[in-house]
VEXBA-106033 format. One line per field, with one value per residue (C-alpha): z, y, x. Coordinates in pm, 1 decimal. Layout:
N
zz <- Z ...
yy <- Y ...
xx <- X ...
REM end
This chain:
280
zz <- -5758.1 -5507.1 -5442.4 -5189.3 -5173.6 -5141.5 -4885.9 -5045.6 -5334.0 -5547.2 -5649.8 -5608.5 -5511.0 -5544.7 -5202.4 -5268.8 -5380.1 -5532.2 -5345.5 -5609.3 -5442.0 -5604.1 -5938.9 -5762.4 -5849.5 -6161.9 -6505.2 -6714.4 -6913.4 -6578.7 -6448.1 -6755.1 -6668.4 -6323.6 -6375.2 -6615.1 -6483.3 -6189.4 -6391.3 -6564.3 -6229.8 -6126.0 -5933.1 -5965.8 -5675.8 -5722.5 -5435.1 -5420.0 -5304.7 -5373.0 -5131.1 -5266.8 -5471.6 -5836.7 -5810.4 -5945.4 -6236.4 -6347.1 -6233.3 -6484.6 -6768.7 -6690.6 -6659.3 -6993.0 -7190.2 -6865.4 -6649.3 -6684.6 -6530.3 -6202.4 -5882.4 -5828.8 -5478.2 -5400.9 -5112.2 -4987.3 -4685.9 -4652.0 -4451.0 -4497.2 -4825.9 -4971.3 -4973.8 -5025.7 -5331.8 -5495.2 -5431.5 -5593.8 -5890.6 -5929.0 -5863.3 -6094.4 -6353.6 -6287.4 -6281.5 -6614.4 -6503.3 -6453.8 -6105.0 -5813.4 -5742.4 -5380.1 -5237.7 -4882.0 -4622.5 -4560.5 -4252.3 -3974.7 -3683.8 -3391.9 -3255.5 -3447.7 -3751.7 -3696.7 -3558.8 -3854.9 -4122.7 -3976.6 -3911.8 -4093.4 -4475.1 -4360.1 -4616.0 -4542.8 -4721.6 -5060.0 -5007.2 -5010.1 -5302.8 -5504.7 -5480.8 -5591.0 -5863.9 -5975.4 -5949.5 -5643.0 -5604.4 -5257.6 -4942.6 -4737.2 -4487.8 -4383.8 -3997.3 -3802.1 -3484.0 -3293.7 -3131.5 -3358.4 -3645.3 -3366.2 -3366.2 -3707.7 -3789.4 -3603.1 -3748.6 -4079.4 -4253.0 -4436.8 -4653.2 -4577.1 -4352.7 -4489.0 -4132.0 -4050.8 -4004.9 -3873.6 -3702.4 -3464.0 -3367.8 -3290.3 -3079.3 -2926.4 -2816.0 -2992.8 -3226.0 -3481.0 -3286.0 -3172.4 -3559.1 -3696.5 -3383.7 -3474.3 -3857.3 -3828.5 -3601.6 -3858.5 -4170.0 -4270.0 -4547.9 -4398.3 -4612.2 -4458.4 -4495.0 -4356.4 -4321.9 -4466.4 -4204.3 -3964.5 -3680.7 -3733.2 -3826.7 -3568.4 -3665.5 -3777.4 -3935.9 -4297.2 -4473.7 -4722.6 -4915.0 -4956.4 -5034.1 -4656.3 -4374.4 -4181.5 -4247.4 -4451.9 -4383.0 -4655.8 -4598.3 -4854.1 -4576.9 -4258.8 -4510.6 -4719.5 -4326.6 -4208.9 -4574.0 -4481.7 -4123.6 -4229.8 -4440.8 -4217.8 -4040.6 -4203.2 -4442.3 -4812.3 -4961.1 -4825.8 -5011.0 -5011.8 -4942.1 -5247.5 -5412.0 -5700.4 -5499.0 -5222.5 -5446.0 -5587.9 -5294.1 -5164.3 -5555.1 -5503.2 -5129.9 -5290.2 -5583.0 -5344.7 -5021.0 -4717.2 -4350.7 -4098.4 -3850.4 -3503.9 -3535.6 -3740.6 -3570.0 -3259.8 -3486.7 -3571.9 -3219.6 -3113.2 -3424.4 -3322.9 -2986.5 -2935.2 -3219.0 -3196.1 -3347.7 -3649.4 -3410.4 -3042.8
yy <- -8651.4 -8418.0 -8118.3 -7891.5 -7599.6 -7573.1 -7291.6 -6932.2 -7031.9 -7092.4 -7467.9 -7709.1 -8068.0 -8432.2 -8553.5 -8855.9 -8832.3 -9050.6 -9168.2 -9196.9 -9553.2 -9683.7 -9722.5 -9824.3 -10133.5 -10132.7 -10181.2 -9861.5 -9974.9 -10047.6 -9681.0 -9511.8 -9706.5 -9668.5 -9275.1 -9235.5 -9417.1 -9187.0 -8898.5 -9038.4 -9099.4 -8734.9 -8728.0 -8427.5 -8438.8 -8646.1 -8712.6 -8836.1 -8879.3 -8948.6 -9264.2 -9457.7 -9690.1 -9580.0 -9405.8 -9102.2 -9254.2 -9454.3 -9153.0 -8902.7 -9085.3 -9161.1 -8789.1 -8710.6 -8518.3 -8436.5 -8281.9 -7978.0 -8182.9 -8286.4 -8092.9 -8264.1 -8307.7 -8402.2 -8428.4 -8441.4 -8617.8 -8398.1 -8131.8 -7933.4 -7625.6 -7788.2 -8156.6 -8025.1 -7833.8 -8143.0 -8361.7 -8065.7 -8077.2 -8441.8 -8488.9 -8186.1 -8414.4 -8787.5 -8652.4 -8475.8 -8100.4 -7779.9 -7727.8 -7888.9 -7735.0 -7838.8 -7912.1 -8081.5 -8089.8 -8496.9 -8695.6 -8413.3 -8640.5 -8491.6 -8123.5 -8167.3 -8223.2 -7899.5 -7699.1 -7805.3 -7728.3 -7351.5 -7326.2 -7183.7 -7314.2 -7528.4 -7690.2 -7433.7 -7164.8 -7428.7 -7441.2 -7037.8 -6959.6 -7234.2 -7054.0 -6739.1 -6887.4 -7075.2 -7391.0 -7447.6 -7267.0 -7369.0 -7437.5 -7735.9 -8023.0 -8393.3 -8548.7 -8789.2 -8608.8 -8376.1 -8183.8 -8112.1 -8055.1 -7766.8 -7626.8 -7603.2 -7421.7 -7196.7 -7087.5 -7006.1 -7000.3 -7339.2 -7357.8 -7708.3 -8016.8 -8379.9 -8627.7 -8936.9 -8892.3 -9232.3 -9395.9 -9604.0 -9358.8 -9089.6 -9349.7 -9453.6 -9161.1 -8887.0 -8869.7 -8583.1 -8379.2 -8116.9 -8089.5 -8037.2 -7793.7 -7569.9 -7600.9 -7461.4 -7189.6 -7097.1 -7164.5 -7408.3 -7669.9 -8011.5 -8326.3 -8623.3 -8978.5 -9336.2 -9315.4 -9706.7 -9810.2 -10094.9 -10190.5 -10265.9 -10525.5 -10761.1 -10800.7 -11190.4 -11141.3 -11147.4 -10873.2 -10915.2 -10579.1 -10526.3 -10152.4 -10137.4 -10068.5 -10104.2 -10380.5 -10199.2 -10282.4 -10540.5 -10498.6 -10307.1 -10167.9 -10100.1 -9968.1 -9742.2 -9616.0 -9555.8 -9316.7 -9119.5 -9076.5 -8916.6 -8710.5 -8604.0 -8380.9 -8062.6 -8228.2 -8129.0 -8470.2 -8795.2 -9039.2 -9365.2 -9689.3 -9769.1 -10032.4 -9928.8 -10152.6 -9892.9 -9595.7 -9723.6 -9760.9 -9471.7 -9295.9 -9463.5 -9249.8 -8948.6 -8965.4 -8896.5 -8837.7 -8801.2 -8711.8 -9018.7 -9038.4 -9079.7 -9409.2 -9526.2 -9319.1 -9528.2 -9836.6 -9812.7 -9729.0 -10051.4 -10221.0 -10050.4 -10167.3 -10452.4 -10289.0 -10134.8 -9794.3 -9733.8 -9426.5 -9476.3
xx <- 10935.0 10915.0 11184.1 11275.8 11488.1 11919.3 11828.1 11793.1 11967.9 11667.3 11792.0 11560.3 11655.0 11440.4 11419.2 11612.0 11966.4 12172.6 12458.9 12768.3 12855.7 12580.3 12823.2 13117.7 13308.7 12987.2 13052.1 13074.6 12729.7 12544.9 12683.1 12549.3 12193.9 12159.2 12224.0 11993.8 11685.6 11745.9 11754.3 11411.0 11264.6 11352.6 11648.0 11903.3 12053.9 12351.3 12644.7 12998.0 13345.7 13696.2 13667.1 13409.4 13620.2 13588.9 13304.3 13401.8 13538.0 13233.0 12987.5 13200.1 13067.9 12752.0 12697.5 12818.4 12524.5 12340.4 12531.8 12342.4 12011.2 12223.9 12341.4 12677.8 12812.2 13171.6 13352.0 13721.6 13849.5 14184.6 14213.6 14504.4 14485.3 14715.2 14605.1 14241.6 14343.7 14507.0 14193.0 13968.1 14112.2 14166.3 13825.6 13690.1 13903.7 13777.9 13443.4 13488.9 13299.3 13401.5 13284.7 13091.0 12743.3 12835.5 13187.4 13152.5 13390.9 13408.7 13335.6 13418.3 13440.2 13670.1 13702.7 14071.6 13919.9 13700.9 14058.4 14267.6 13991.9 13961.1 14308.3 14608.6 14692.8 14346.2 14062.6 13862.8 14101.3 14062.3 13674.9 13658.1 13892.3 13725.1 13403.7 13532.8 13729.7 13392.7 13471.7 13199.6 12911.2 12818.8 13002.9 12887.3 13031.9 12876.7 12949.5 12963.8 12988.3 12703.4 13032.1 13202.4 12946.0 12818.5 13182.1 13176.7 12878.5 12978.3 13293.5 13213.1 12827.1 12825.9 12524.7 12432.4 12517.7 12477.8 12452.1 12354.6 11929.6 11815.2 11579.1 11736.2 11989.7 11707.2 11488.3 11796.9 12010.9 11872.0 12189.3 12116.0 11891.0 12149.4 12255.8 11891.3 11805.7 12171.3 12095.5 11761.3 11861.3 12144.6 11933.9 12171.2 12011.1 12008.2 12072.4 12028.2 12277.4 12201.9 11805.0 11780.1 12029.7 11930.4 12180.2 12578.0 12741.0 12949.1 13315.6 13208.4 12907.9 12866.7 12750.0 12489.0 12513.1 12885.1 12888.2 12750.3 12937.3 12601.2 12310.5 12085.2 11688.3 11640.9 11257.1 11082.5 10762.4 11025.0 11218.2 11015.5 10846.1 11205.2 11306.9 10963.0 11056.7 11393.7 11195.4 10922.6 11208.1 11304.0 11536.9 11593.8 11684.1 11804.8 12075.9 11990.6 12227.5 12445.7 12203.2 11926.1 11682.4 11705.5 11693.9 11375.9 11185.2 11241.3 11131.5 10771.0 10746.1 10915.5 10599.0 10339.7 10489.0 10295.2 10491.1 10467.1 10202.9 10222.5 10091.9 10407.7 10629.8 10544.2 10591.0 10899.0 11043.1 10882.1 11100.9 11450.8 11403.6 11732.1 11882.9 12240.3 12214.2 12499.5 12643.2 12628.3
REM end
């Protein structure tokens, strides 16, 4: 498996990272499996959040014993100090550990998002005195939003950003560019989100994975072409969509991975043409 470096900070993280969906609405026995054949394959970069169902409370377990071999990621959605404290600790307590190797600011959308955060009595104030207290070690943030993940950066120095790096979107508008060119020029460690994702899905369409929000690309070449394309940008590790069948495909590219050539680059913007992009 290969790894690349959490910045300066010496950690080293597999390239693919296991999204803590993937145990959601799981049996406890299949949790405890599907963690631990990642951990065999080489994963130990593990992410997760309050709003993926039960997640937490399956992925607590499973980590029991090897906690020590993972770099847990959580996240909160709130954005107030107050609220964000509250969903700290419940989460330090479903997922049974003493602190988060990375605590993410979750989802930042809209410029008020970014305002509140950095405001007074805002997330941001939870996020610092967590560190100090030990309970994090590093500061970090995922979005949705070029605009306001730009404002953001440049309020405080967040160690890493986790966005949405996909292929469709880049051919399409170019959505994520402006992130990886202000990350780089910050240093900021970029982790990447939604790199499987195909097109959306229509209000009346039925969804064939349900943990998706999106129609995944249930095509093991386009797929496995689209995870190295994510990865052939200066990316640290990329989570896969919440389905072992993803996160093994994407374990046989991370074993010997080569970048994409221009060749297959070109081939798969030829395949996203007619496709609606996840993020307009």
């Amino acid at each position: 498996m290969e790894k690349r470096p959490y910045g300066s900070s010496g950690e080293m993280l597999s390239v693919v990272g296991f999204g803590g969906i993937m145990v959601m609405n799981e049996t406890q026995e299949a949790a405890n499996n599907y963690v631990a054949e990642a951990i065999d394959m080489g994963i130990n970069y593990f992410d997760v959040a309050p709003s993926y169902g039960n997640a937490e409370e399956r992925l607590g377990p499973a980590l029991a014993g090897k906690r020590d071999k993972v770099f847990l990621a959580c996240k909160t959605e709130r954005r107030t100090k107050i609220e964000s404290e509250e969903a700290l600790k419940k989460s330090l307590q479903t997922l049974k550990t003493n602190y988060f190797d990375l605590y993410q600011l979750h989802s930042i959308s809209t410029l008020e998002d970014v305002y509140t955060i950095i405001g007074p009595a805002g997330a941001l104030e939870t996020l610092i005195k967590a560190k100090e207290n030990g309970l994090i070690r590093h500061i970090g943030f995922s979005a949705h939003n070029e605009e306001a993940a730009i404002l953001l950066m440049d309020q405080f120095p967040f160690e890493s950003v986790l966005f949405p790096l996909n292929w469709v979107n880049m051919f399409s508008s170019g959505f994520g560019k402006k992130i990886i060119e202000e990350a780089e020029k910050k240093k900021i460690t970029m982790l990447a989100l939604k790199s499987m994702a195909k097109t959306v899905i229509e209000q009346n369409q039925k969804r064939n994975f349900e943990k998706c929000w999106y129609e995944p690309i249930n095509d093991k070449t386009l797929a496995q072409l689209a995870f190295r394309y994510t990865l052939s940008h200066p990316v640290t590790a990329a989570i896969t969509p919440g389905y072992m069948m993803f996160l093994r495909w994407a374990v046989e590219i991370a074993e010997n991975f080569k970048p994409i050539t221009k060749e297959e680059e070109n081939e798969l913007r030829k395949e996203s043409k007619g496709l609606k992009p996840i993020f307009p």
